[in-house]
Structures are given as structure tokens and as C-alpha cells.
N, C-alpha and C positions, 0 to 999 in steps of 0.2 A: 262183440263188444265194440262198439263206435269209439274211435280216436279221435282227438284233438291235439290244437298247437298253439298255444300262448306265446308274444311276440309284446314285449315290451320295449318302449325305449325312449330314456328321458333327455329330451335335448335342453342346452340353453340354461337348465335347471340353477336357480342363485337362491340363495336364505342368508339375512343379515340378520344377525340378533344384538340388541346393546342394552345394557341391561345392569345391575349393579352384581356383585359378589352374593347378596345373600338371595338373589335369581336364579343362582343358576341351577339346586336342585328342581327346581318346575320348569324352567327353560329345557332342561336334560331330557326329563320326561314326557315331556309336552312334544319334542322332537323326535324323541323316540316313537312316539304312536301317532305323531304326523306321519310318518318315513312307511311306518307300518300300514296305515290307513291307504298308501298311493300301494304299496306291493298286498293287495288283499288279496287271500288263497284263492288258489284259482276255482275250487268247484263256486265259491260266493259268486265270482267273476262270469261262469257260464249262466246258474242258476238265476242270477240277475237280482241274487238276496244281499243286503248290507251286511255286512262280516260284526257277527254276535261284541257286543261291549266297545265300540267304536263310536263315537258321535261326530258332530260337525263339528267344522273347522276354527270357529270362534268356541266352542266350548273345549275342545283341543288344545290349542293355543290361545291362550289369554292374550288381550294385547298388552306390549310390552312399550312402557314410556319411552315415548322418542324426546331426545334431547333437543330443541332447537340449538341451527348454528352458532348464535351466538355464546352458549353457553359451552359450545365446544371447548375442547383444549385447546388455546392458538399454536398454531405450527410455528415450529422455530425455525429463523433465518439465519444463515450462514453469515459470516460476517463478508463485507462487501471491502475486498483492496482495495486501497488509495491506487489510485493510477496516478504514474510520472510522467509530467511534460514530455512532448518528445518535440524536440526543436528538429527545423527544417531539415538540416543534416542526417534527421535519421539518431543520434544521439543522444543519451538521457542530457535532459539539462540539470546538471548539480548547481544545487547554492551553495558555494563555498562560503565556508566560513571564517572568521580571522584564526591566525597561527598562533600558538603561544611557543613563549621560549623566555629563556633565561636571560635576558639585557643587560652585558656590562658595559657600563659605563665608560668605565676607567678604560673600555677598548675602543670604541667607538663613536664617545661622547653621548649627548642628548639632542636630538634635531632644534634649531633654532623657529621660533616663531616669525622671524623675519625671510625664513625660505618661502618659495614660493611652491606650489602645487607638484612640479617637475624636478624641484631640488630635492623635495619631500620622497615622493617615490624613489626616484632614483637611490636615494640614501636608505632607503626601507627594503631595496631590492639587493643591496648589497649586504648590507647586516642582515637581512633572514637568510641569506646565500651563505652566507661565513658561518651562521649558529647554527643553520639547520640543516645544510647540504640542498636544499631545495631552491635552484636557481632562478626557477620560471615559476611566474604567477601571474593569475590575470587581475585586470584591473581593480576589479570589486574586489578583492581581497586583500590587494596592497591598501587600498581607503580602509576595510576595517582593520587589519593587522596596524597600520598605523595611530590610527583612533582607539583602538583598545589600548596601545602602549603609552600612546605619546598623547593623550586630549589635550595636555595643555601644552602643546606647541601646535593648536587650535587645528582642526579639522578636515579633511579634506575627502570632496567627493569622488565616488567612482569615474561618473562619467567627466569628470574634471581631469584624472589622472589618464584615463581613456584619451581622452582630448589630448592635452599636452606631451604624454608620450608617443603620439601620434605624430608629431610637430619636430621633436628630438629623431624619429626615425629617420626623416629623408634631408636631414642637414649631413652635411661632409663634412667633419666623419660622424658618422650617422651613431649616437651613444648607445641607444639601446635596437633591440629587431622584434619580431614579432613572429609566434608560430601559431598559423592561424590553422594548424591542423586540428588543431585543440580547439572543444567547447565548453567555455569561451576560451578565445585564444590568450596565448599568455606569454608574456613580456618578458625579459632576461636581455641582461647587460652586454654590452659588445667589450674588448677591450677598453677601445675609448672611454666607453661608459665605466669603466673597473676605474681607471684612475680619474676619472671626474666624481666619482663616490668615494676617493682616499681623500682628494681633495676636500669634498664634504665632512668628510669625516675628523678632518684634522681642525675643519673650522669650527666643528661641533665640541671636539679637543681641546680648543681656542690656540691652538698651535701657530696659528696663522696671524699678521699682522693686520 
């Protein structure tokens, strides 16, 4: 009896199928006797006969409707984070915004329209410091904290307050300091500066002649 040795071996081998819900009983079978069609018994294989009830490969598999791209599902995108500024220092740059608080009056008075830019802050550094325990603030924040409470003891800019408390720093005795560890850096009264905002504050009082 003559021997033989069969040696198959399918490399690489891919099948994509797409196709709707009610495909898939003739997709099943269609696959099934494709799969069968590549493994055909071996005496067929030596004999060099086609293996009984098998046909080609288009009457095997039907073709099955390919979707163009565009009708695809679009892929979903993940949503994209805001990126924060990152100023020179290496530091997020916050926008601060104004403080709110409770405003009396009757403790502090109401800032006059006749102060100037410097008298303003300073008196807005002192009363957020008495109401809120928060001593230090930087510039941009004493303009809106003030503008929110006080619009009509009219207006006043950041870099206005920037400026002039600028001015007030390197007079003797210098009323307010500046911690530029902070971004942005932020402002807080000196002594000096404490009793030059009671003084404001008594004028705002009308305590004063």
C-alpha cells in the first residue's frame, strides 16, 4: 500500500463580511462551504477530482453589498479639553474674578466719587481685608471688586490701580507692598497703609471736617 502526506497551511488568511441582520443566515452558510471548499478531502486532493456538490466561488458566496464610506457610521470623537494659559513663570494664569461680601455701611461708609484711583483701592483693600480675612489681592480684582459694589462712586481700571499702587509702594513710608510671588502679584497694606484707610474710611463716615 503506497503512503502519502498532506501539509497544509494557511498564512495571512483575512475575511471581512458586512452585511445587514437578515444576511446573516446565507452569510453562515456561504462561509461554511467556502471554509470546506479550501479543506477538500484528501483522496479529491490526490485524485485531482473536484470534491462532489461544491461549486465556484461566486456561486458560493454571493456578493455581499459593500457600504460606501460615506454612509458609514461616523466615528465619535472624544471631547477635546480647554487648555489653560500657562504664563511665563510656569503658573496657570487664573482670571480672577470680583469678591462679593456683605457691605456695611454704617462700618465703613461708602467710597466717595471725589477719591482718586489710589484712595479707591486702598479703601477697597481694607474693607475686603476687615469682611473677608483676605488681605492680598491683585490688581484686576480690586477694579472689579470695586466696580461691582461701588459703580457709582464711578469706575476704576485695573491697570490704573496697577499704576498708582505702584507709585504709593516706593514713597517713605511706603503704604502698601507687593508679593510678586504670586501670579499675578498681589497687593496688601503696610501698617502705614492700615491707618491711611481708617482715615478713608472715616471720610467716607463723613467723620472728618
Amino acid at each position: 500500500m503506497s503512503k502519502f502526506r498532506i501539509k497544509m497551511k494557511l498564512t495571512g488568511f483575512e475575511l471581512e463580511i458586512e452585511g445587514s441582520r437578515e444576511d446573516v443566515p446565507n452569510i453562515s452558510r456561504s462561509l461554511t462551504q467556502q471554509l470546506a471548499g479550501m479543506l477538500q478531502p484528501a483522496g479529491a486532493i490526490i485524485d485531482g477530482q473536484p470534491s462532489p456538490g461544491l461549486s465556484s466561488a461566486e456561486e458560493i458566496l454571493p456578493a455581499i453589498e459593500v457600504k460606501p464610506q460615506s454612509e458609514a457610521a461616523p466615528r465619535k470623537r472624544g471631547r477635546t479639553r480647554p487648555r489653560r494659559s500657562v504664563i511665563s513663570n510656569g503658573t496657570d494664569d487664573v482670571d480672577e474674578g470680583a469678591l462679593d461680601w456683605r457691605h456695611d455701611s454704617s462700618v465703613y461708609g461708602s467710597p466717595l466719587q471725589s477719591w482718586n484711583t489710589a484712595q479707591k483701592a486702598l479703601w477697597t483693600l481694607y474693607v475686603v481685608g476687615e469682611a473677608t480675612g483676605q488681605k492680598e489681592l491683585a490688581a484686576k480684582r480690586i477694579a472689579l471688586s470695586f466696580n461691582k459694589h461701588f459703580r457709582q462712586a464711578k469706575e476704576i481700571l485695573p491697570h490704573n490701580v496697577s499704576r498708582d499702587l505702584g507709585k504709593l509702594k516706593v514713597k517713605n513710608p511706603a503704604v502698601v507692598s507687593e508679593d510678586t510671588r504670586q501670579s499675578p502679584s498681589a497687593w496688601y497694606l503696610t501698617d502705614a497703609g492700615i491707618k491711611a484707610a481708617q482715615i478713608l474710611v472715616a471720610e467716607a463716615l463723613g467723620q472728618t471736617e
